[in-house]
N, C-alpha and C positions, 0 to 999 in steps of 0.2 A: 485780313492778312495783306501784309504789304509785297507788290511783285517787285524781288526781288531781282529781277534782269534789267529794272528800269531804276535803280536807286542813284538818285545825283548826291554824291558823297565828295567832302572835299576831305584834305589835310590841316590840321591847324598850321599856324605861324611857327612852330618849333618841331614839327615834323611826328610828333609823338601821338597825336590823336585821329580819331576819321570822327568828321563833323558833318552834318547834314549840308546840302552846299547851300538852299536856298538862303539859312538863316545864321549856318557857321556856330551852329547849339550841338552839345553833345547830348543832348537829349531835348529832343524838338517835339513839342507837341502840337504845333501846327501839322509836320509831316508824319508823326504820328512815330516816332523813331527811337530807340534810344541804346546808342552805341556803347553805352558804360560799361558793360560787361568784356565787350569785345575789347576795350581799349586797355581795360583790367588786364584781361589776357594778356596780349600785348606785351602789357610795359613785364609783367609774369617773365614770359618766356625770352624778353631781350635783355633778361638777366642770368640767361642760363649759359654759361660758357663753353662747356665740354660735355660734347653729346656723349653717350654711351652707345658703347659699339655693337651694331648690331649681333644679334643672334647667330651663334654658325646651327646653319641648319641640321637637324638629326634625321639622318639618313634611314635609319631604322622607322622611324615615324613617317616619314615622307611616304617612304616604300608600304607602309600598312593604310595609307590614306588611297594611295595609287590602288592600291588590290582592290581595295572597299568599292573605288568608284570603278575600276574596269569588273566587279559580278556587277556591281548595278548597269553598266552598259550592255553587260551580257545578258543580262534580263530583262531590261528595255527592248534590244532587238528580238526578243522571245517574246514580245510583247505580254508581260507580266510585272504592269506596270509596278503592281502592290510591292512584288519581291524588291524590283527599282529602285523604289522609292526610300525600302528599309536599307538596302547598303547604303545608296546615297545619304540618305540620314545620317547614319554610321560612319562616313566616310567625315563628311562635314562637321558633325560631334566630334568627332577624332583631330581633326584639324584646328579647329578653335579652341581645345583643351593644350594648345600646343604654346607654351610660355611667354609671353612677349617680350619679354627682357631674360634675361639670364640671372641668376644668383648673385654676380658681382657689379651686374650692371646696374639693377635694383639700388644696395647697397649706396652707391653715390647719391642716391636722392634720399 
């Protein structure tokens, strides 16, 4: 696996790609590399014009995610970790079931 806090990456000549810097290859087998995907993405999403607008938060949801995690903090400091653990659980299940886009925002894509 390549450490990626040390990766020398340049730009191509038309500004659209990231190339390996040694060899200036978008997919370098020398350095072992291959930016295809990424640059797929890329050109992908500089085609996308009009974000959709985030989510307004559901308050009602917010507030049953908040409850879940203050019993598990009341029973963390009761140390009973077990009980804890299951609100926490609960709390975070409950959060990630939480839409990421909206019904009309979907719709645009």
């Amino acid at each position: 696996m390549t450490d990626t806090n040390s990766l020398d990456v340049s730009v191509s000549n038309d500004g659209e790609r990231i190339l390996c810097k040694a060899h200036s290859n978008e997919v370098c087998e020398q350095c072992h590399m291959d930016w295809t995907e990424h640059n797929a993405l890329a050109t992908t999403l500089k085609q996308v014009k009009d974000l959709p607008p985030p989510n307004a938060p559901n308050p009602v949801r917010n507030a049953q995610v908040n409850r879940l995690k203050e019993e598990g903090n009341k029973y963390f400091k009761q140390v009973n970790y077990t009980e804890a653990i299951r609100f926490y659980t609960m709390a975070v299940e409950l959060s990630w079931a939480r839409p990421l886009m909206s019904e009309k925002s979907s719709r645009l894509f």
